[in-house]
DSSP file (Angstrom, degrees, kcal/mol; ACC not computed):
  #  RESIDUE AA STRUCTURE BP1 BP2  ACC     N-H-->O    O-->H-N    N-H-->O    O-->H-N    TCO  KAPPA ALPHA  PHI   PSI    X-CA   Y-CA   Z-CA
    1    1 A X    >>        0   0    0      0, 0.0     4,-2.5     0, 0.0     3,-0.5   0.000 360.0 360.0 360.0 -32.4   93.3   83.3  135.6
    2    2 A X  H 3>  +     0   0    0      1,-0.3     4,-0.9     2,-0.2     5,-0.3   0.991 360.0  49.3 -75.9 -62.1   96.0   85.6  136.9
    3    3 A X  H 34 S+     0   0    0      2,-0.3     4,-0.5     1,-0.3    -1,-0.3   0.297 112.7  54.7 -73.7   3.0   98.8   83.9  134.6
    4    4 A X  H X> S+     0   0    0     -3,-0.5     4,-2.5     3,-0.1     3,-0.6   0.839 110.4  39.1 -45.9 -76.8   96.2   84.3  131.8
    5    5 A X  H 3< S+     0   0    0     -4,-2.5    -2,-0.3     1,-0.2    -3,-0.1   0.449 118.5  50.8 -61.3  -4.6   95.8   87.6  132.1
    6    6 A X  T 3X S+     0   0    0     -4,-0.9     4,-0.5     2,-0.1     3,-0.4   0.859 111.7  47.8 -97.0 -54.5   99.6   87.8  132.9
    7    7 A X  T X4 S+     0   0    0     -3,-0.6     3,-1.1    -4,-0.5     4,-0.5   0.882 109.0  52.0 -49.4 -56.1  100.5   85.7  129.6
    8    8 A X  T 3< S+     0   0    0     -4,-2.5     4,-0.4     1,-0.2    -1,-0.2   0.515 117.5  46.6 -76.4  -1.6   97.9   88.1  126.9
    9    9 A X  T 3> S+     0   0    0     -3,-0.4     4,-0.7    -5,-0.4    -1,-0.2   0.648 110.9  41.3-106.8  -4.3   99.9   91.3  128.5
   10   10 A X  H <X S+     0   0    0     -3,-1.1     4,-0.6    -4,-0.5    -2,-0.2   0.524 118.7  50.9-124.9  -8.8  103.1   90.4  128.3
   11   11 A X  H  > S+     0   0    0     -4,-0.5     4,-3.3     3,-0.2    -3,-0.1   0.843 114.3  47.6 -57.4 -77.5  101.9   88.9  124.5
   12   12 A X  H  > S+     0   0    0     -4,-0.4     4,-2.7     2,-0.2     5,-0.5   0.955 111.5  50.5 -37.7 -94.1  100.2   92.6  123.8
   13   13 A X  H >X S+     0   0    0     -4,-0.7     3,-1.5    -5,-0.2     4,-1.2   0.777 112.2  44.3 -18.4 -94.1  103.5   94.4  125.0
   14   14 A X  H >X S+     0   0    0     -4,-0.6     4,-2.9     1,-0.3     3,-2.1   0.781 113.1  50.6 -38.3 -59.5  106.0   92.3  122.7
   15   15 A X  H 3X S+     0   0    0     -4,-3.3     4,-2.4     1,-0.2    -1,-0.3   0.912 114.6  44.0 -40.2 -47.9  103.7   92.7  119.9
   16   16 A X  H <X S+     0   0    0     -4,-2.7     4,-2.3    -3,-1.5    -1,-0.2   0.728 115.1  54.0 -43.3 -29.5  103.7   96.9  120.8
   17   17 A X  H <X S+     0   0    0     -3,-2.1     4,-3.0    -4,-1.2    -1,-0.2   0.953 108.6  40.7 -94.6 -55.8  107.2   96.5  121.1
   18   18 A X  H  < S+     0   0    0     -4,-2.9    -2,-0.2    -5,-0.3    -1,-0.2   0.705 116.4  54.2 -63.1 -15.3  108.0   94.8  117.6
   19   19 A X  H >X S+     0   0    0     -4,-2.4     3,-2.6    -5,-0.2     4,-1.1   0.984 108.4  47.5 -61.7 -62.2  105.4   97.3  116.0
   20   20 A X  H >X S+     0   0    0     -4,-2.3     4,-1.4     1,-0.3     3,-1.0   0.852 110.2  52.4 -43.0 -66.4  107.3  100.2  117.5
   21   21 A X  H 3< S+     0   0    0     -4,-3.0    -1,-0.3     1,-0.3     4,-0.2   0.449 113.4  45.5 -56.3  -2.1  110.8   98.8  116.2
   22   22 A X  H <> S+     0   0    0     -3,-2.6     4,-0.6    -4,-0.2    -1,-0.3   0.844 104.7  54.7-104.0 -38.4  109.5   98.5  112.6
   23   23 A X  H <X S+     0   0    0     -4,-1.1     4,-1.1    -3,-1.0    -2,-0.2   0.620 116.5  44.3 -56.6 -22.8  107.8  101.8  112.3
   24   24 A X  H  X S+     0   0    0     -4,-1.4     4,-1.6     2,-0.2    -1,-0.2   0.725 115.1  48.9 -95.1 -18.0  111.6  103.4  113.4
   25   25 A X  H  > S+     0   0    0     -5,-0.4     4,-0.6    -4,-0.2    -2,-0.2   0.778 110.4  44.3 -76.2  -7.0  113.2  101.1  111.2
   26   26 A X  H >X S+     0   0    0     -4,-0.6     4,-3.6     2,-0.2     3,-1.4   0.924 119.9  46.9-101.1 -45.8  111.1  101.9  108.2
   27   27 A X  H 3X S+     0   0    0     -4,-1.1     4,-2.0     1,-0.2     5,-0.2   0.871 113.5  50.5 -39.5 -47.3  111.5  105.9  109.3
   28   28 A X  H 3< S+     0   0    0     -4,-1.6     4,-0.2     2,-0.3    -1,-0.2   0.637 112.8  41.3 -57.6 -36.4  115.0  105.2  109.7
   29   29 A X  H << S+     0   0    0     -3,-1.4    -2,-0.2    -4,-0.6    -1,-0.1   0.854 113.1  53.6 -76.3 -59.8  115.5  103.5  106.1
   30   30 A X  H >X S+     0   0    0     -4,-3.6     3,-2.0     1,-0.2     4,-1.6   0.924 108.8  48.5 -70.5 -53.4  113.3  106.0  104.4
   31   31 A X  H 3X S+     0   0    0     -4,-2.0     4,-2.5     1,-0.3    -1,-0.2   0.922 117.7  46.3 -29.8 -47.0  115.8  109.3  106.1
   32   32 A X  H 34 S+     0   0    0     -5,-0.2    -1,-0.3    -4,-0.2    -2,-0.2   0.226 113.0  48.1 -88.9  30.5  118.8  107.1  104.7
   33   33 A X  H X> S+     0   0    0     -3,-2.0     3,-2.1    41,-0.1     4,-0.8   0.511 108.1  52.7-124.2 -87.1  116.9  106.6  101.4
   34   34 A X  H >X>S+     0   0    0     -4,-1.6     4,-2.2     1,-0.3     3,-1.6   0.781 108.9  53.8 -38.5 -62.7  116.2  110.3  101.2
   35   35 A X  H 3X5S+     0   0    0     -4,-2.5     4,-2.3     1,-0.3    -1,-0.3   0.776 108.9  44.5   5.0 -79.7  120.1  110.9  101.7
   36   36 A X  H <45S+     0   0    0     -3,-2.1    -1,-0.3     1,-0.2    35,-0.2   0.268 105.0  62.0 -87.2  -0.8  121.3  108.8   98.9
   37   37 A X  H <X5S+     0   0    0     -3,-1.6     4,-2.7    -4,-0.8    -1,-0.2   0.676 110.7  38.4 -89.9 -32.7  118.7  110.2   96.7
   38   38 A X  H  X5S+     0   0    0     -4,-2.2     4,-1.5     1,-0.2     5,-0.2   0.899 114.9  55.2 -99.8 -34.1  120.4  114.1   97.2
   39   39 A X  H  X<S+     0   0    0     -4,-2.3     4,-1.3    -5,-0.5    -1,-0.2   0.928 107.1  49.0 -83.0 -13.7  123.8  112.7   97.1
   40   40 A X  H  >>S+     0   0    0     -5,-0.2     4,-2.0    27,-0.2     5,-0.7   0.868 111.6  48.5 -63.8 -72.4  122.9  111.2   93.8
   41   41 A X  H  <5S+     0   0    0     -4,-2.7     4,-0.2     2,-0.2    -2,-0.2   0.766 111.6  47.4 -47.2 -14.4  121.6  114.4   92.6
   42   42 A X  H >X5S+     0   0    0     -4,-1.5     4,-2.7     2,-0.2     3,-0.7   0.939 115.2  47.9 -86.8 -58.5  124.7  116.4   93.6
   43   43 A X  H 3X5S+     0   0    0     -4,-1.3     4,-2.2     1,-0.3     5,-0.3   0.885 109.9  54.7 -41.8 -49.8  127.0  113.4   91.9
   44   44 A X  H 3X5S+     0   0    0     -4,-2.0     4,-0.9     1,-0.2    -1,-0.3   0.887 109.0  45.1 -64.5 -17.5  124.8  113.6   88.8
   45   45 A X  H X><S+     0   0    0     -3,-0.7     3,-1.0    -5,-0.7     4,-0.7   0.977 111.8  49.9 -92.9 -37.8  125.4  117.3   88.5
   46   46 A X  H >< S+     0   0    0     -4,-2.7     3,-1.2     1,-0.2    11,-0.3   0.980 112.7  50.3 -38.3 -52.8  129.4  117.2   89.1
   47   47 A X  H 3< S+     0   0    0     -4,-2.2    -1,-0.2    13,-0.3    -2,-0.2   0.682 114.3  43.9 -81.8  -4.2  129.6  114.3   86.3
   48   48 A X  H << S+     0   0    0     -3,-1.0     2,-0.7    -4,-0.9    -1,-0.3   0.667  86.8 112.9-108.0   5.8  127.4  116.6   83.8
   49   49 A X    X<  -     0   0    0     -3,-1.2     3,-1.4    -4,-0.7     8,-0.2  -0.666  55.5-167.8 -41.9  59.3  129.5  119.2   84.8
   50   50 A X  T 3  S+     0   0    0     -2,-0.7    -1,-0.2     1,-0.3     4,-0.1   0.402  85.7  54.7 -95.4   2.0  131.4  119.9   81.6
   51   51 A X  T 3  S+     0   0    0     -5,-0.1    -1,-0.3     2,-0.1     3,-0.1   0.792  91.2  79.0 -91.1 -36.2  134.2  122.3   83.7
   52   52 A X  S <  S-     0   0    0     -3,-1.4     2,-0.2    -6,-0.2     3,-0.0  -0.280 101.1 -96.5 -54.7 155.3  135.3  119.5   86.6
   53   53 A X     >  -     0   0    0      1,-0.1     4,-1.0     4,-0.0     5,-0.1  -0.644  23.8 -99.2-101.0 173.7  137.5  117.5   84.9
   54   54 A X  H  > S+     0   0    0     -2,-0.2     4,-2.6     1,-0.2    -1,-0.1   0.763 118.9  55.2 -68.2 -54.1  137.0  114.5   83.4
   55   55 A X  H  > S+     0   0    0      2,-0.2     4,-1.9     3,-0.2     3,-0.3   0.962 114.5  45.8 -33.6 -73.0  138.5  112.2   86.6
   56   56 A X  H >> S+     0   0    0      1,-0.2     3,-2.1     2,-0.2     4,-1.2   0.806 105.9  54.0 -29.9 -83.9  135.9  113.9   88.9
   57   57 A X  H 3X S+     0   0    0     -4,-1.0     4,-0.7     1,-0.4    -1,-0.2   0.623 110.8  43.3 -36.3 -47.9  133.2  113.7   86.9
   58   58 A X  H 3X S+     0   0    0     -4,-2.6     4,-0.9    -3,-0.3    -1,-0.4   0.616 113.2  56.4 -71.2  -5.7  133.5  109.8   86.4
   59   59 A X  H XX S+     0   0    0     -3,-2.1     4,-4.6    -4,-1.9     3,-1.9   0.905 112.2  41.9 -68.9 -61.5  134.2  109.5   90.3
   60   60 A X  H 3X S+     0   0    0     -4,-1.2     4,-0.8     1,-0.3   -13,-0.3   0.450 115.3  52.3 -82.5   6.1  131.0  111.3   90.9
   61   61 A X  H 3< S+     0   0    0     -4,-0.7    -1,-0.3    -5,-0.3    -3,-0.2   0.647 112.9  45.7 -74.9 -26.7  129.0  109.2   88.0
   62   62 A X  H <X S+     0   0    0     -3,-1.9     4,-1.3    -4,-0.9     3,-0.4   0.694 109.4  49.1-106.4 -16.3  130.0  106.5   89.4
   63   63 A X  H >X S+     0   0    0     -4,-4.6     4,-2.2    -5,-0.2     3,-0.9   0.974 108.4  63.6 -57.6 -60.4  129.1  107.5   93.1
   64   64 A X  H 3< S+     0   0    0     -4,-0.8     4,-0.4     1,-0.3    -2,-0.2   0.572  96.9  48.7 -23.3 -28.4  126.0  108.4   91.5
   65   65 A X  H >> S+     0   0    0     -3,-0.4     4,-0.9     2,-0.1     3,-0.5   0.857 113.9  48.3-101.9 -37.6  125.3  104.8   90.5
   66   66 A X  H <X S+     0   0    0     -4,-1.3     4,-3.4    -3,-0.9     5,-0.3   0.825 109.8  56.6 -61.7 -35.0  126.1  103.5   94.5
   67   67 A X  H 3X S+     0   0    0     -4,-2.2     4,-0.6     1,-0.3    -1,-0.2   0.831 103.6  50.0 -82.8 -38.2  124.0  106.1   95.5
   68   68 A X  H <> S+     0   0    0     -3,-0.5     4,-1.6    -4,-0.4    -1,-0.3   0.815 111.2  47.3 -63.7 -34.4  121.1  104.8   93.5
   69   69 A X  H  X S+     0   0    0     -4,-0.9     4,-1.3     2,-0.2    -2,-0.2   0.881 111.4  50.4 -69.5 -49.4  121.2  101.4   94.7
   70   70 A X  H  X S+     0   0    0     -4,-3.4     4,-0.7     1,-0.2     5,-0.2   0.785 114.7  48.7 -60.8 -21.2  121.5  102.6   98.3
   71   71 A X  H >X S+     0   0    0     -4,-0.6     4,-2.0    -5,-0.3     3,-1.9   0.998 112.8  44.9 -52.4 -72.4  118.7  104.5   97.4
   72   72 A X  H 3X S+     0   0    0     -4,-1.6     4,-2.6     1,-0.3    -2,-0.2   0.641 112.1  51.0 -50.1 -49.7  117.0  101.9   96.0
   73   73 A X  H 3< S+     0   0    0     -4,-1.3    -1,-0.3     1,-0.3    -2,-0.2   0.500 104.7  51.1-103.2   6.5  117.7   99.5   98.7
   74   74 A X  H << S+     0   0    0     -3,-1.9    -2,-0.3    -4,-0.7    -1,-0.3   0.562 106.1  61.4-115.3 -10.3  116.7  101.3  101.8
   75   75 A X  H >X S+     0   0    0     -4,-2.0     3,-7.9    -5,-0.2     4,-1.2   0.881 103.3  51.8 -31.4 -87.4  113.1  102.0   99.9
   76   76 A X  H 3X S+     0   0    0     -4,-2.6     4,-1.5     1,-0.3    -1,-0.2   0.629 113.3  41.3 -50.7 -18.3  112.7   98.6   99.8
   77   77 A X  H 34 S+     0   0    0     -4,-0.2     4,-0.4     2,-0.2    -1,-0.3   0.359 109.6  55.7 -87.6  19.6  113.5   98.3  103.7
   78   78 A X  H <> S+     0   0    0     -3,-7.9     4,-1.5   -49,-0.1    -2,-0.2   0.704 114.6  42.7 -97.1 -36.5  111.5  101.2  104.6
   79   79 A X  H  X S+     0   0    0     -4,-1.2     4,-1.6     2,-0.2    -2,-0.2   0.939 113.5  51.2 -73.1 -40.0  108.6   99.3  102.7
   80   80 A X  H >X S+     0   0    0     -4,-1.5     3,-2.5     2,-0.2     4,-0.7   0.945 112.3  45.1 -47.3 -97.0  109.5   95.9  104.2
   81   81 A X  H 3>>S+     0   0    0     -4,-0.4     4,-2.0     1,-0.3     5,-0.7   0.916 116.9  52.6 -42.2 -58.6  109.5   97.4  107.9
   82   82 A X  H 3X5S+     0   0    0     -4,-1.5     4,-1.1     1,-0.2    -1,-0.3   0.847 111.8  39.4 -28.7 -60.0  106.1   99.2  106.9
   83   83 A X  H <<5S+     0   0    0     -3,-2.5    -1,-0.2    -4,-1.6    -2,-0.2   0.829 115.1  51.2 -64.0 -64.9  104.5   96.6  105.9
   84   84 A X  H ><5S+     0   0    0     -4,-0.7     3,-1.2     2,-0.2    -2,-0.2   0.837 111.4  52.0 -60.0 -51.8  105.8   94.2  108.7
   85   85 A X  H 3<5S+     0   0    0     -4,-2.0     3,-0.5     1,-0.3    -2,-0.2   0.805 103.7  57.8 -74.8 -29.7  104.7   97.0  111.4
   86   86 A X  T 3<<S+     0   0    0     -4,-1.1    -1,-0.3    -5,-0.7    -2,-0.2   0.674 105.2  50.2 -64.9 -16.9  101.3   97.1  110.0
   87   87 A X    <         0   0    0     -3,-1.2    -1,-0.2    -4,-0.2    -2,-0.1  -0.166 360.0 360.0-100.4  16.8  100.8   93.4  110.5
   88   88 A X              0   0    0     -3,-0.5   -69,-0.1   -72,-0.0    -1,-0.1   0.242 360.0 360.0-124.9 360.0  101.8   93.2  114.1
């Protein structure tokens, strides 16, 4: 009985454990999502920027487009780990 009761706590814990680590990874994603969302908006405003010169302005258009994807692609692991920690 004791190595039941040992077995469904030490079950409980690991489950607690893997909730916790997905609710800071999905916190963790969405802060680096938030990120890449204002350094997009500062790269879009450089590249519409009709006084930087032309070089800048396609550097920072085309940061702009990395920035979106990284955006983009730590949403979708902030949703993932959400999702994941909710199930647990």
């Amino acid at each position: 009985m004791l190595k039941q009761k040992h077995g469904n706590f030490r079950r409980f814990m690991l489950t607690c454990r893997r909730a916790f680590r997905d609710a800071f990874n999905s916190l963790t994603e969405g802060v680096q999502g938030a990120t890449s969302a204002a350094s997009k908006e500062g790269n879009k405003n450089v590249a519409k920027d009709s006084n930087a010169k032309l070089s800048t302005r396609a550097q920072a258009a085309g940061d702009a487009v990395k920035d979106k994807l990284n955006q983009e692609t730590h949403e979708r692991k902030s949703d993932a780990y959400s999702e994941a920690s909710k199930h647990r």
